[in-house]
C-alpha positions as CSV (number, residue, x, y, z in Angstrom):
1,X,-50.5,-107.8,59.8
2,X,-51.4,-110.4,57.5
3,X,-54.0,-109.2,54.9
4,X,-57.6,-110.8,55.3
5,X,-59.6,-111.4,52.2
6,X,-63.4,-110.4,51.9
7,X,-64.5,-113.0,49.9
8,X,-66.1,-116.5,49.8
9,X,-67.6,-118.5,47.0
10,X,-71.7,-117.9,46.2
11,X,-74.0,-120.3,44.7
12,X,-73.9,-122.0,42.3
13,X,-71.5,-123.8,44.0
14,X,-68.4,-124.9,40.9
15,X,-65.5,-126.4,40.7
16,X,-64.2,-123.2,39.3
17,X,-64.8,-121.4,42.8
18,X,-62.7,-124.4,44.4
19,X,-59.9,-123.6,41.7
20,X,-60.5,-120.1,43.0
21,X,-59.7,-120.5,46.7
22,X,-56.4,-122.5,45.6
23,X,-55.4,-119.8,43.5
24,X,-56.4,-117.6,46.7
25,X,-54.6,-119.9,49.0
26,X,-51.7,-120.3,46.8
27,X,-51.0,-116.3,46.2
28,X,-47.4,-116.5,46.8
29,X,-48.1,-112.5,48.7
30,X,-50.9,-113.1,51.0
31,X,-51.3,-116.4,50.3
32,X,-51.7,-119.2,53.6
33,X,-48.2,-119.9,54.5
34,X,-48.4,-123.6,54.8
35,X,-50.7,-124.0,51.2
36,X,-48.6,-122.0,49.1
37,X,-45.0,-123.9,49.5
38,X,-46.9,-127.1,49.0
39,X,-45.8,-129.0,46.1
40,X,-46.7,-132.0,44.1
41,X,-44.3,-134.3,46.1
42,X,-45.2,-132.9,49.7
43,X,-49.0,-133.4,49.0
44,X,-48.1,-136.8,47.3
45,X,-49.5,-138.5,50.6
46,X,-52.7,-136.6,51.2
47,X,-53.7,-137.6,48.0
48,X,-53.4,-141.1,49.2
49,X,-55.6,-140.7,52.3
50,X,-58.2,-138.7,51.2
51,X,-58.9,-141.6,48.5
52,X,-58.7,-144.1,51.5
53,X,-61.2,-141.9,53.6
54,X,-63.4,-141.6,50.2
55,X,-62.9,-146.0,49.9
56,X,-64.4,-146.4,53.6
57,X,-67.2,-144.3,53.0
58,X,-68.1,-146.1,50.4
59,X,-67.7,-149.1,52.2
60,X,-69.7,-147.7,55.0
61,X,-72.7,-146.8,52.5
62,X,-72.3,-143.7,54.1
63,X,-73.7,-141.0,51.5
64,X,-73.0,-137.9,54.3
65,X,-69.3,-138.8,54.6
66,X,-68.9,-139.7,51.2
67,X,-69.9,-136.5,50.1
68,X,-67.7,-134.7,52.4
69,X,-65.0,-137.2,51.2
70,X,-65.0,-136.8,47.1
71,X,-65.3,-133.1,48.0
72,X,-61.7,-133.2,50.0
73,X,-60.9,-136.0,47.0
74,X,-61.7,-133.5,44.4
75,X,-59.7,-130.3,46.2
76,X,-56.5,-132.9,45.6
77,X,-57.4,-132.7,42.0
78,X,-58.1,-129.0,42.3
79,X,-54.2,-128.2,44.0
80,X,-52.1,-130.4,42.0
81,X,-53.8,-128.7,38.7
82,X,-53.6,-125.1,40.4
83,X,-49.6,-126.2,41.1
84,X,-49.3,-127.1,37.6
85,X,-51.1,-123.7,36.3
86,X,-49.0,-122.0,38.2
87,X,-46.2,-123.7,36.1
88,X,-47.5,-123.3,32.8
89,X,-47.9,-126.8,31.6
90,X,-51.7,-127.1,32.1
91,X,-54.4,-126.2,33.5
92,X,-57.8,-127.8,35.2
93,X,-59.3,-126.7,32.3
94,X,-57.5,-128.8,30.2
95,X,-57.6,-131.4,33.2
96,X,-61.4,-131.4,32.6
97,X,-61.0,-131.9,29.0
98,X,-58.6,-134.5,28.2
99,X,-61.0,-136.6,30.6
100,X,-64.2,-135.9,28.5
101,X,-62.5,-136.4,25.5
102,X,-61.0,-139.7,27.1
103,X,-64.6,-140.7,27.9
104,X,-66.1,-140.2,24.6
105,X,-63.5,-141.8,22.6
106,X,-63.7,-144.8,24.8
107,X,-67.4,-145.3,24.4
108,X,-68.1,-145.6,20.5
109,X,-71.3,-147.7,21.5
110,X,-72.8,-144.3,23.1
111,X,-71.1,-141.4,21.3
112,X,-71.7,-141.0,17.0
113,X,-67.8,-139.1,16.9
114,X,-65.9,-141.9,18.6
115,X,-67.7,-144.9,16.4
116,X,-66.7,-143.3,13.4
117,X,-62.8,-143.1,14.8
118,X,-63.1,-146.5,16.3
119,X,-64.9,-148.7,13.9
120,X,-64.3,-152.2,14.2
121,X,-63.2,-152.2,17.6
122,X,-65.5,-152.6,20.3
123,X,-62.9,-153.7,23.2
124,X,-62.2,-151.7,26.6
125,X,-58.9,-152.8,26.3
126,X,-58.6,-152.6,22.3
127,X,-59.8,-148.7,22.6
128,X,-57.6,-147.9,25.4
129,X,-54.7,-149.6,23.8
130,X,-55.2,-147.5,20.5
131,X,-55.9,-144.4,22.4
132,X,-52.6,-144.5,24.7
133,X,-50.4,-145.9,21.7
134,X,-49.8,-149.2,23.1
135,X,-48.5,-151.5,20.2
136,X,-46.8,-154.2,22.2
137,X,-47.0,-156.3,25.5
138,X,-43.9,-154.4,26.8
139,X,-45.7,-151.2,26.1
140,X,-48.8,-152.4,28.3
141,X,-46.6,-153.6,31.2
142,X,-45.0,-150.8,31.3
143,X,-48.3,-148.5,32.0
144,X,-49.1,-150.6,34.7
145,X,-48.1,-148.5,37.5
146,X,-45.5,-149.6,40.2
147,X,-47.1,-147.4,43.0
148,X,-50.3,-149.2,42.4
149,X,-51.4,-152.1,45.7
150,X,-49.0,-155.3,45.0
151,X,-51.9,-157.3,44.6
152,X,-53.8,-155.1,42.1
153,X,-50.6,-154.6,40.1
154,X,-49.8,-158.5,40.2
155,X,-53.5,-159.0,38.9
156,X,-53.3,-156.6,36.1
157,X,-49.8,-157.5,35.0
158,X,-51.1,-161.1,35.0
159,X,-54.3,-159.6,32.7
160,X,-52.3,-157.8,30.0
161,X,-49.6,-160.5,29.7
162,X,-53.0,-163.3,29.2
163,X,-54.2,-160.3,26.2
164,X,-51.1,-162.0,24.8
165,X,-51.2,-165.5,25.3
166,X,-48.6,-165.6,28.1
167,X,-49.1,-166.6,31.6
168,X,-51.5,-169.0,33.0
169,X,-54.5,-169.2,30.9
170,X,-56.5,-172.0,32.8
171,X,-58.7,-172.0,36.2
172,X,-57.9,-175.5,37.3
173,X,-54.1,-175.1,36.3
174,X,-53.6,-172.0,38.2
175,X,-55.3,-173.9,41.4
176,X,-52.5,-176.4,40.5
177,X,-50.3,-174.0,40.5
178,X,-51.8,-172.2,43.8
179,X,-51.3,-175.3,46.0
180,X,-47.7,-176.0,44.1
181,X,-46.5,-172.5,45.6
182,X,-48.4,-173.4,49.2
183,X,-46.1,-176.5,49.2
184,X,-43.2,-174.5,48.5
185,X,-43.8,-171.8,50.4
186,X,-44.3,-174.7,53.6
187,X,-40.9,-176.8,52.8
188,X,-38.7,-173.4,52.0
189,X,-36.0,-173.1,54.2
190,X,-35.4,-169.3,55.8
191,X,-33.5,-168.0,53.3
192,X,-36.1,-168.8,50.4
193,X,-39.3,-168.2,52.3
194,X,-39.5,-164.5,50.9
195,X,-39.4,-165.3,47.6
196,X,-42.0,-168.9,48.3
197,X,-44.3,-166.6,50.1
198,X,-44.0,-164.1,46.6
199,X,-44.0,-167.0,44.4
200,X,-47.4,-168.3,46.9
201,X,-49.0,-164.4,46.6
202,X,-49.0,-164.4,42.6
203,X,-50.1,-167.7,42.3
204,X,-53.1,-167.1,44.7
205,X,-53.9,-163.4,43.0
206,X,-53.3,-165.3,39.9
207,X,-56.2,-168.1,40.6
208,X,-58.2,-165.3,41.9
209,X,-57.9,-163.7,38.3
210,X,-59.2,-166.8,36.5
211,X,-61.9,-167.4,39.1
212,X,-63.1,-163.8,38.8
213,X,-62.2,-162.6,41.8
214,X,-60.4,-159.0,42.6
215,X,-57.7,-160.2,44.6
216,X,-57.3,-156.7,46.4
217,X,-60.6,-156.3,46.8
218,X,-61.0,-160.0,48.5
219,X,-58.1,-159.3,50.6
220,X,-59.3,-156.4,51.9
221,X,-62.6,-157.3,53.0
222,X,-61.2,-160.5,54.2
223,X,-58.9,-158.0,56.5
224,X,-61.7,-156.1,57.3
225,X,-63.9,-159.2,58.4
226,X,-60.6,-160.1,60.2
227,X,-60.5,-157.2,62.6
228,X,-63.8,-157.4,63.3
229,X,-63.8,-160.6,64.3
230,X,-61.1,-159.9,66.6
231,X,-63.2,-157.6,68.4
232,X,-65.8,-160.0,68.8
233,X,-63.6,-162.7,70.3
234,X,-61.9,-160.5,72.4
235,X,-65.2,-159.5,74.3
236,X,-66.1,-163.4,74.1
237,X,-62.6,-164.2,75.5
238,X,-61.7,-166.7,72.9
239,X,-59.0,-167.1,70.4
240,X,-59.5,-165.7,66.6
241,X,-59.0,-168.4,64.3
């Protein structure tokens, strides 16, 4: 018979209670069988959805499913730390302090310790850049995650390389350059359309960039205001144009 635990966590609700029901879960004895063989690449994916489901609530204004959602974000956090423990490497503890100590350094307008350690620069970038040891542009390109949306990663690779005087630093020459990839993209033959239509994508993130505009973010709404208007049409009868 599976051993049944006769305990649950009291208030004050903490985050150390949530570490303790991992731990719980995780027991490699009477632990759940499907929580404790989890590991950081099996869980790889939730991670990913539960940050979608926390995105639409925010979208949706909706502060009921939003708390619900940070909380399921959060037990993410909670696991892959609690796998990591369980390893010896680090813990949440030291999970909750690199992040405060990240936070303090990176605001030397708010906190006296960090202006002292940071005098003379007052940039997001410039503090983030001494921070993480980035020296050179192929150091900041590199930290630019590949896993990251392809627009969102296309718009900050475009960012860092401007930091350095590379890439398009103009609004009206990227819009140039814009409608020189839609041209492209329209006379490619089959073979070259891919790389027209990735050549016509950068461009179009990249004019976004210099317009300030969050390409992702602009597609995605423009997605959602897409499927809606599908919808719509579709209980009008007519064609979505």
């Amino acid at each position: 018979m599976e051993r049944v635990l006769d305990w649950t966590p009291q208030p004050p609700y903490t985050a150390e209670q949530l570490l303790q029901v991992i731990r719980i879960l995780r027991d490699p004895e009477n632990g759940c069988p499907w929580d404790k063989v989890q590991t950081h690449a099996s869980i790889r994916k939730n991670f990913l959805e539960e940050t979608c489901e926390a995105l639409e609530a925010i979208d949706a204004d909706d502060a009921v499913l939003l708390r619900e959602e940070l909380g399921d974000v959060l037990m993410q956090v909670v696991f892959h730390a609690a796998i990591e423990e369980e390893r010896g490497r680090f813990t949440f503890e030291d999970v909750c302090r690199n992040v405060c100590e990240k936070l303090v350094f990176r605001h030397p307008n708010i906190f006296a310790s960090s202006a002292a350690e940071n005098a003379g620069i007052n940039g997001w970038d410039a503090l983030k850049n001494k921070e993480k040891g980035r020296t050179t542009l192929a150091d900041e390109l590199a930290t630019v995650p590949a896993t990251l949306p392809a627009l969102m990663r296309a718009q900050k690779l475009q960012k860092r390389a401007a930091g350095h005087g590379l890439g398009q630093q103009d609004a009206a020459a990227a819009q140039h350059q814009l409608e020189a990839a839609v041209q492209d993209f329209a006379t490619a033959d089959a073979a070259a359309k891919q790389e027209a239509a990735g050549r016509l994508l950068f461009a179009a993130v990249n004019a976004a960039r210099l317009a300030g505009v969050d390409a992702e973010e602009a597609l995605t709404f423009a997605s959602k205001r897409f499927a809606q208007q599908c919808l719509e049409q579709e209980q009008r009868g007519t064609q979505v144009e």
